[in-house]
DRENNUKE-671782 format. One record per residue (C-alpha): residue number from 0; x negated, y negated, z negated; residue in one letter. Coordinates in steps of 0.25 Angstrom, whole numbers. Layout:
<vexvos>
<vexvo selum="NUM" xx="X" yy="Y" zz="Z" kelo="A"/>
...
</vexvos>
This chain:
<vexvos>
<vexvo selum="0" xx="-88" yy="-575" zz="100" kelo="X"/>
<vexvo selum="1" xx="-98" yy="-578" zz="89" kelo="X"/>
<vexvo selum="2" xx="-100" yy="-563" zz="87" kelo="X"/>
<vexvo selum="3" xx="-102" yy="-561" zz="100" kelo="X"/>
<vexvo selum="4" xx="-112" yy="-570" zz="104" kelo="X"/>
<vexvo selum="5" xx="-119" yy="-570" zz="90" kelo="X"/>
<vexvo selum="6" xx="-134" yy="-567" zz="92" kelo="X"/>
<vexvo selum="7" xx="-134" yy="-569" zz="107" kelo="X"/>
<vexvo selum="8" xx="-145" yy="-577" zz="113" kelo="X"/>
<vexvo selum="9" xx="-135" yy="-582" zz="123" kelo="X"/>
<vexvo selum="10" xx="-122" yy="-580" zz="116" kelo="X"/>
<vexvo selum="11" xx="-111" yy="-586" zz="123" kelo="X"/>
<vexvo selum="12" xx="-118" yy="-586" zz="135" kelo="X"/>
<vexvo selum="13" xx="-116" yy="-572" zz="138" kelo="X"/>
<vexvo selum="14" xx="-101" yy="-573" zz="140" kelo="X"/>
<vexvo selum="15" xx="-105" yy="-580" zz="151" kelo="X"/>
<vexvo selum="16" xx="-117" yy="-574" zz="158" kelo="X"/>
<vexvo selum="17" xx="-113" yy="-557" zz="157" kelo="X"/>
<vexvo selum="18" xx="-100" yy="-560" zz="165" kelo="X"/>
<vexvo selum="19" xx="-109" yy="-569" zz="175" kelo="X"/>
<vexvo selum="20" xx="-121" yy="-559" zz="174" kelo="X"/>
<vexvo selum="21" xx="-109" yy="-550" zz="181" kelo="X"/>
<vexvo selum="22" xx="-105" yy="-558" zz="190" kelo="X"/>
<vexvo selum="23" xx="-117" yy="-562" zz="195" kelo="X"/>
<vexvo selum="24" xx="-119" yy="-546" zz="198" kelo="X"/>
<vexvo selum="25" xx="-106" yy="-544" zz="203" kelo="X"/>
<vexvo selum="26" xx="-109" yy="-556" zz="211" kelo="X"/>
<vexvo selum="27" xx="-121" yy="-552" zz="218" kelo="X"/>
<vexvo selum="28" xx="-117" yy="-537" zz="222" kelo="X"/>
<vexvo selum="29" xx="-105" yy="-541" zz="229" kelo="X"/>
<vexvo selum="30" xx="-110" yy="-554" zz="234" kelo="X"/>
<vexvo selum="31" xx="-123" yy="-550" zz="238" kelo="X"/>
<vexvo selum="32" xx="-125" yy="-537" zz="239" kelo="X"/>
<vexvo selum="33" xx="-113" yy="-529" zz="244" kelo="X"/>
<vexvo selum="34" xx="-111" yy="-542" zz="250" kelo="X"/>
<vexvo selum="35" xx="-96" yy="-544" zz="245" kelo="X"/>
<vexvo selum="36" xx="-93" yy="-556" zz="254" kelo="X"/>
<vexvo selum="37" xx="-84" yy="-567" zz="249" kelo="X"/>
<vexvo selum="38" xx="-81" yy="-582" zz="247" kelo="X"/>
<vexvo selum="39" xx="-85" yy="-586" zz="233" kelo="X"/>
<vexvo selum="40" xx="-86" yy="-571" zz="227" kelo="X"/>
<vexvo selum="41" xx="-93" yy="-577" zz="216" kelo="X"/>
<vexvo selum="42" xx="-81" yy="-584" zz="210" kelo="X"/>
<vexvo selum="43" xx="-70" yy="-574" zz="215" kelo="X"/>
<vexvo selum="44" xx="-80" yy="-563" zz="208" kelo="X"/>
<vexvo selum="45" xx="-83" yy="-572" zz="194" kelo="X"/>
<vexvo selum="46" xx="-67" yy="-576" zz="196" kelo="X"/>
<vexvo selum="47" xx="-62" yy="-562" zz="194" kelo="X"/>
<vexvo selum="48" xx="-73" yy="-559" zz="184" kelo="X"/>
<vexvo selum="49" xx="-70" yy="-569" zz="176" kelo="X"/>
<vexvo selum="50" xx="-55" yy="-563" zz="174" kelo="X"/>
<vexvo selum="51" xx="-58" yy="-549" zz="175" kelo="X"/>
<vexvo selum="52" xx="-69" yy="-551" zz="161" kelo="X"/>
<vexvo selum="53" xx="-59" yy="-560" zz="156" kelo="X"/>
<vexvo selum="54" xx="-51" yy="-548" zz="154" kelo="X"/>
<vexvo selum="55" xx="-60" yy="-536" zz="153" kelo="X"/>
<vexvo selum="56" xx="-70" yy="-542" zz="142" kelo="X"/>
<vexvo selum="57" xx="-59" yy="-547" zz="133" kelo="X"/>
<vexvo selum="58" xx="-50" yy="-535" zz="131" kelo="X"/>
<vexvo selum="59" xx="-65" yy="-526" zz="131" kelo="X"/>
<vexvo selum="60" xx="-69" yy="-534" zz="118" kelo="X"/>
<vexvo selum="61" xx="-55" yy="-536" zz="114" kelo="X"/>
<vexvo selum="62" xx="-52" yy="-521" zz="111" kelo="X"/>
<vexvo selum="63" xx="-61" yy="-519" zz="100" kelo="X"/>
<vexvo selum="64" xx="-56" yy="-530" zz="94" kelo="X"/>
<vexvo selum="65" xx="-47" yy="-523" zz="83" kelo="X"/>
<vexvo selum="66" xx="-58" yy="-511" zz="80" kelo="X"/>
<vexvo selum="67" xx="-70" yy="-521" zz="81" kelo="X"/>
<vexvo selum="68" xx="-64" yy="-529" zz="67" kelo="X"/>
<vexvo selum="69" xx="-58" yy="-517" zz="61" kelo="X"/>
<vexvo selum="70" xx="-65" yy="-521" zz="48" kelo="X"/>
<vexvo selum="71" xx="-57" yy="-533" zz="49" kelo="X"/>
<vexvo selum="72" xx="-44" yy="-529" zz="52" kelo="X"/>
<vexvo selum="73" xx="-45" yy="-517" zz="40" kelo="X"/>
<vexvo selum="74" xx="-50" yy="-529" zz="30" kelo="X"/>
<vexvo selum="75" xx="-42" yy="-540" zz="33" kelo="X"/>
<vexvo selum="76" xx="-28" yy="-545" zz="40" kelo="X"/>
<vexvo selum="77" xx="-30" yy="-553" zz="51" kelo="X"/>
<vexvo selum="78" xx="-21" yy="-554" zz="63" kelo="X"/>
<vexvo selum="79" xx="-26" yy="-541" zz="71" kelo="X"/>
<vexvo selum="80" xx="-26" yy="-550" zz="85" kelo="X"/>
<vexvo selum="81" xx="-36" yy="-558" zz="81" kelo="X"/>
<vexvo selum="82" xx="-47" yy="-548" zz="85" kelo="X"/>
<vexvo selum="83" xx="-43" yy="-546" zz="99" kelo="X"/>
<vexvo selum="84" xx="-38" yy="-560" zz="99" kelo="X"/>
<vexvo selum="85" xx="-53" yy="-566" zz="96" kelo="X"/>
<vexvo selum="86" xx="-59" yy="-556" zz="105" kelo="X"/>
<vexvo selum="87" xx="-51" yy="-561" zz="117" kelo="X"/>
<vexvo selum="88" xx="-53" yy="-575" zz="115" kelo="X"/>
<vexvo selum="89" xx="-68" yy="-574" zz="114" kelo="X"/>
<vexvo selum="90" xx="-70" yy="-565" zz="128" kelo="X"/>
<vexvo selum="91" xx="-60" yy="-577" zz="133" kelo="X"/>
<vexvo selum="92" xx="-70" yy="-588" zz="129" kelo="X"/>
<vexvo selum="93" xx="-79" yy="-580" zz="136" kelo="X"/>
<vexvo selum="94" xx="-70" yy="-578" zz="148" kelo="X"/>
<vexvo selum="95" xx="-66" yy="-595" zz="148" kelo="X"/>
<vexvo selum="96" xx="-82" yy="-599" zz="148" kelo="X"/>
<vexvo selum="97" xx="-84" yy="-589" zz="160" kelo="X"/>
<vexvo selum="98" xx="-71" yy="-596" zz="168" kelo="X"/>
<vexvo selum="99" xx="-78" yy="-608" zz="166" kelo="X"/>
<vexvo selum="100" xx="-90" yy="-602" zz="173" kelo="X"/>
<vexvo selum="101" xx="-84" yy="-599" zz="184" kelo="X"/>
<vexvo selum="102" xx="-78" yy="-611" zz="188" kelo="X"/>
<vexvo selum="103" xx="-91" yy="-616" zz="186" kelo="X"/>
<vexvo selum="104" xx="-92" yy="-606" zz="197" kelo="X"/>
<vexvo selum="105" xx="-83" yy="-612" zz="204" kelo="X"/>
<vexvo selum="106" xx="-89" yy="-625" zz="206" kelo="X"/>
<vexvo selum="107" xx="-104" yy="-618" zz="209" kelo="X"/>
<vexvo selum="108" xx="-99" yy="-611" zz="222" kelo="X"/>
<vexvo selum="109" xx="-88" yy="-622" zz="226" kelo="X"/>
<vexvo selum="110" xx="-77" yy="-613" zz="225" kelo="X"/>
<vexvo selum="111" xx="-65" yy="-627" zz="222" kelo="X"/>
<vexvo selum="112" xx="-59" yy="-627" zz="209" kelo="X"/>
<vexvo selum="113" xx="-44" yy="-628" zz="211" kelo="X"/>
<vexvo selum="114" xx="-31" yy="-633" zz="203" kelo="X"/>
<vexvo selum="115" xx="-28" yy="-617" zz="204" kelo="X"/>
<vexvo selum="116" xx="-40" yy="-616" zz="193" kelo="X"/>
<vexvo selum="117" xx="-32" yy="-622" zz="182" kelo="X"/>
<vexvo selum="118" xx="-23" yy="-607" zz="183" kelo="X"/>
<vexvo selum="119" xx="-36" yy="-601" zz="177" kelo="X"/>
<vexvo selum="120" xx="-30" yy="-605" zz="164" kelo="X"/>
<vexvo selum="121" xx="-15" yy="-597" zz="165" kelo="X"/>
<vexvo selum="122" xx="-24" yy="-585" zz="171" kelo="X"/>
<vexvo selum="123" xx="-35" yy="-586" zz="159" kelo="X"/>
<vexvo selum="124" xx="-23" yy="-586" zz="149" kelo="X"/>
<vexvo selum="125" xx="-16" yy="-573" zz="155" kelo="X"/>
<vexvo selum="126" xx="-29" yy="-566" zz="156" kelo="X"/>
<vexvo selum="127" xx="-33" yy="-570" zz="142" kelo="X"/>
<vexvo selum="128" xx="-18" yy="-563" zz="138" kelo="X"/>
<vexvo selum="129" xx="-20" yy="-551" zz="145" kelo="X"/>
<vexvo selum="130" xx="-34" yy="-547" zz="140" kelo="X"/>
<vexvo selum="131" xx="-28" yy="-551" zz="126" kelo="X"/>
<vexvo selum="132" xx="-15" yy="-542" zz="128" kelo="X"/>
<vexvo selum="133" xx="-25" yy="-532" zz="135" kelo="X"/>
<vexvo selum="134" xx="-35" yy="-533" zz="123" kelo="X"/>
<vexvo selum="135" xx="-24" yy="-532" zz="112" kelo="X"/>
<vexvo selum="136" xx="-20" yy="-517" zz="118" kelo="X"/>
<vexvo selum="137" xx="-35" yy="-513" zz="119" kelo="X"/>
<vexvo selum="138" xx="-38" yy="-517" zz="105" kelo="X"/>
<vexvo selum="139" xx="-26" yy="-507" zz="99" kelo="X"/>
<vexvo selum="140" xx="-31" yy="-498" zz="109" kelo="X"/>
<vexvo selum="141" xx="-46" yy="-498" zz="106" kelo="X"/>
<vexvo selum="142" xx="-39" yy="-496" zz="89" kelo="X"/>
<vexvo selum="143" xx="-33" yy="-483" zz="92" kelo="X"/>
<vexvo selum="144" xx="-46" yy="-479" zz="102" kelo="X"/>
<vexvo selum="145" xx="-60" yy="-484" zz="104" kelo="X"/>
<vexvo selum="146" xx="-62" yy="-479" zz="120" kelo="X"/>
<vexvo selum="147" xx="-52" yy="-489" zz="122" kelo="X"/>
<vexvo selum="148" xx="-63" yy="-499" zz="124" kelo="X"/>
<vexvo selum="149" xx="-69" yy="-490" zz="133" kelo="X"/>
<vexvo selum="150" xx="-57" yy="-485" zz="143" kelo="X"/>
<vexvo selum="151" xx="-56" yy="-502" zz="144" kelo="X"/>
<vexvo selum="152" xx="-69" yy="-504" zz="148" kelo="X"/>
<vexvo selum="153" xx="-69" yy="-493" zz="158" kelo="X"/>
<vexvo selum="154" xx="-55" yy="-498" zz="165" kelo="X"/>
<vexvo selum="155" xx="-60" yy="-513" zz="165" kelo="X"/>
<vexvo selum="156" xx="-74" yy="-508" zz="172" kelo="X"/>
<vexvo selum="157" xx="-63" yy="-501" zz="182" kelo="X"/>
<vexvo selum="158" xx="-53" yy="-513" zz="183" kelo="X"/>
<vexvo selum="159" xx="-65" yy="-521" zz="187" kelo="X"/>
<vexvo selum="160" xx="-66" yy="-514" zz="199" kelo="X"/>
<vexvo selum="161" xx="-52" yy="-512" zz="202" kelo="X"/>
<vexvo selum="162" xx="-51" yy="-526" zz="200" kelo="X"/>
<vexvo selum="163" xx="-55" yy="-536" zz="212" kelo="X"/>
<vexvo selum="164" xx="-65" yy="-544" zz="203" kelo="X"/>
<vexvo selum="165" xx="-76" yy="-540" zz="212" kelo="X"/>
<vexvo selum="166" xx="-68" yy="-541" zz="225" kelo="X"/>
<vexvo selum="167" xx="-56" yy="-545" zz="230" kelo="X"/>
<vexvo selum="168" xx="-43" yy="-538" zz="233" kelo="X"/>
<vexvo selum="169" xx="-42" yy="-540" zz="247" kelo="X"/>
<vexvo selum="170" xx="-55" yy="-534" zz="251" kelo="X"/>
<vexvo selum="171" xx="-47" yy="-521" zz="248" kelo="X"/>
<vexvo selum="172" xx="-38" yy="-512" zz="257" kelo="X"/>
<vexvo selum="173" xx="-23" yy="-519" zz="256" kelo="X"/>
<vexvo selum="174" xx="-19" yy="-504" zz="251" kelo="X"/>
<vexvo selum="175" xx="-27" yy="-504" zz="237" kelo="X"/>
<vexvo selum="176" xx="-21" yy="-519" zz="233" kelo="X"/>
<vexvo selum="177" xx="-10" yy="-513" zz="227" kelo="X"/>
<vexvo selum="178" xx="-18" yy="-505" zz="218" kelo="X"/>
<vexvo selum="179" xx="-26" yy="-518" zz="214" kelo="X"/>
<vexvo selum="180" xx="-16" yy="-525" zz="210" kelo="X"/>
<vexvo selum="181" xx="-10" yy="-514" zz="201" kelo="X"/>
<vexvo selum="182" xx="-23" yy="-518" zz="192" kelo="X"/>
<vexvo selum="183" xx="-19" yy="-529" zz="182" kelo="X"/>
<vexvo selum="184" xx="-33" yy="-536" zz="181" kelo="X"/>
<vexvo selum="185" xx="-32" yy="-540" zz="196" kelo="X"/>
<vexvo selum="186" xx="-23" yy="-550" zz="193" kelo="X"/>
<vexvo selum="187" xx="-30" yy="-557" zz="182" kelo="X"/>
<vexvo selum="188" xx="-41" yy="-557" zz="189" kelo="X"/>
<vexvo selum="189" xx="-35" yy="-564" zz="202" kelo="X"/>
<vexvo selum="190" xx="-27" yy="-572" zz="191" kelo="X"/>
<vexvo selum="191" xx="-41" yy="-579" zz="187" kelo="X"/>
<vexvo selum="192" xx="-48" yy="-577" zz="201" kelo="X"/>
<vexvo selum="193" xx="-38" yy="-583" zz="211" kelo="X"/>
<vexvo selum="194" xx="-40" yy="-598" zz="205" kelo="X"/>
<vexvo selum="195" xx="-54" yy="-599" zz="203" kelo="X"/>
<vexvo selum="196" xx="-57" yy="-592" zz="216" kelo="X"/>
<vexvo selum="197" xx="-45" yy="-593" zz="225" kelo="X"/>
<vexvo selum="198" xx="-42" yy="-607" zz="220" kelo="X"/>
<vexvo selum="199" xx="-27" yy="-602" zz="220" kelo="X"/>
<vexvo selum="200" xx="-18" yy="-598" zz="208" kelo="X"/>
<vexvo selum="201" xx="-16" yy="-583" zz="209" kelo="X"/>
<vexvo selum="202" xx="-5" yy="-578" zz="216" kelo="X"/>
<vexvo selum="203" xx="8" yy="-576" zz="210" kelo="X"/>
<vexvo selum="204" xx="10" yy="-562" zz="208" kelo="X"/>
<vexvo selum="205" xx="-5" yy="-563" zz="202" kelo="X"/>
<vexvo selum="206" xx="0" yy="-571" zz="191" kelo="X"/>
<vexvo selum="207" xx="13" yy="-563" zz="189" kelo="X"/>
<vexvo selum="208" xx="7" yy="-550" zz="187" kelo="X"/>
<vexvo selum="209" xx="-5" yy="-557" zz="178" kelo="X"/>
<vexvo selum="210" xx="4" yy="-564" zz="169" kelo="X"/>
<vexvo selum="211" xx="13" yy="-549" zz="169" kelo="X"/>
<vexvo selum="212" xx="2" yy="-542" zz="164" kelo="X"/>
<vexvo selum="213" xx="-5" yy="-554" zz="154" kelo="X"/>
<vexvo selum="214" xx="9" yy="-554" zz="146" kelo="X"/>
<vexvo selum="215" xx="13" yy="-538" zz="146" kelo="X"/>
<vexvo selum="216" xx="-1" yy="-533" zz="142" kelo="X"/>
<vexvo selum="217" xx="-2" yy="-545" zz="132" kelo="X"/>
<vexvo selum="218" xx="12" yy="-540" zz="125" kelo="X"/>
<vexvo selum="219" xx="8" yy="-527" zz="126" kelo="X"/>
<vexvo selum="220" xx="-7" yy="-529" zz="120" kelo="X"/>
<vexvo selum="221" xx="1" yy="-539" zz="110" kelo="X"/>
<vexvo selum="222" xx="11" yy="-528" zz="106" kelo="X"/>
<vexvo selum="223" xx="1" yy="-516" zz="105" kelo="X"/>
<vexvo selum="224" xx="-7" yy="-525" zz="97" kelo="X"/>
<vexvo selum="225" xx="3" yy="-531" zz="87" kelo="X"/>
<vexvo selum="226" xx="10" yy="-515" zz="85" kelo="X"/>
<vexvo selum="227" xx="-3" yy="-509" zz="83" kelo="X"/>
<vexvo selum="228" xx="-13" yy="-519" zz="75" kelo="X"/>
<vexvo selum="229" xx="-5" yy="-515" zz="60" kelo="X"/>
<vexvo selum="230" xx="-12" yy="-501" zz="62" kelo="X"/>
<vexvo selum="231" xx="-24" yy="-507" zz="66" kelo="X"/>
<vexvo selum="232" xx="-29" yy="-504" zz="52" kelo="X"/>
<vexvo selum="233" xx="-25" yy="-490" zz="52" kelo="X"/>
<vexvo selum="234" xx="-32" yy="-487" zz="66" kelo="X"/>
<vexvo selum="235" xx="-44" yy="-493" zz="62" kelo="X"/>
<vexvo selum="236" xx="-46" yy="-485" zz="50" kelo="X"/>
</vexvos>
């Protein structure tokens, strides 16, 4: 995080302000110019924001993780998940100081805080393991092929329509639910979003299909990772 920030005027300050520069945007096209009617669009827009850069900024870092400290990793032993370990955890301290805004939010345009909040914690905790799981895989990937960063960027700028961030899922025809539901961001995105703006925990079937996919693609990122780190050397060569 030191790195990051070093010689910014603002440092810190900017993990804050670029995702609320955006959703102040996002806010005003859909509030006030296309007039996208709602109750509290603000916190169900900053809600699902919140989760969505939670995921889609840490595993974008996180892939460069392992080429980015090549000139380590060929010089020294160190435990090879360390690199996209730290990059995770940074973006996360990013992503707790924005929850923390937006329940300051909360409390500016009335929406109730709710004992349902305290589930914020379990739902931060699963997304944390799947953008870890997520960034462990794109790391080995992005070893063996640098436009792996670049097909991820692509997608997460397509997800984020396909996902309802911006909108919510009933304003669609009942007949392309199904369809949303097949993307797996949806669900960590209602995950996060139905406490802080519903007041409720998430549904059931929410919770199922979110901690699914949290444990499969962290074994799976974990398993990739651990086979493929002892050639690490050899493919960074």
């Amino acid at each position: 995080m030191k790195l990051r920030y070093r010689n910014s005027i603002l440092g810190f300050m900017w993990a804050i302000l670029n995702p609320l520069f955006f959703l102040l945007i996002l806010a005003v096209v859909f509030s006030r110019i296309i007039k996208f009617q709602m109750e509290n669009y603000t916190i169900f827009l900053f809600s699902g924001l919140t989760a969505w850069l939670m995921i889609q900024q840490t595993v974008i870092i996180a892939t460069g993780s392992i080429v980015n400290n090549q000139h380590l990793i060929k010089k020294v032993y160190v435990p090879k998940i360390i690199f996209p370990l730290s990059n995770v955890l940074a973006r996360f301290v990013d992503h707790l100081t924005l929850t923390i805004i937006l329940l300051i939010f909360m409390a500016y345009f009335k929406v109730p805080y709710t004992w349902s909040l305290l589930f914020l914690v379990p739902a931060i905790l699963m997304i944390f393991i799947f953008s870890l799981g997520f960034s462990l895989l794109a790391s080995v990937l992005y070893v063996k092929a640098r436009d792996v960063q670049h097909i991820l960027s692509i997608i997460f700028q397509a997800f984020f329509y396909l996902t309802p961030i911006i909108y919510p899922l009933n304003i669609l025809p009942p007949s392309f639910h199904k369809i949303f539901l097949l993307n797996p961001f949806y669900y960590f995105v209602q995950l996060f979003r139905a406490p802080v703006y519903a007041g409720q925990l998430p549904s059931l079937k929410i919770f199922a299909v979110a901690l699914a996919l949290t444990v499969v693609t962290f074994l799976f990122g974990w398993a990739v990772f651990f086979h493929r780190e002892k050639f690490f050397v050899f493919d960074l060569s």
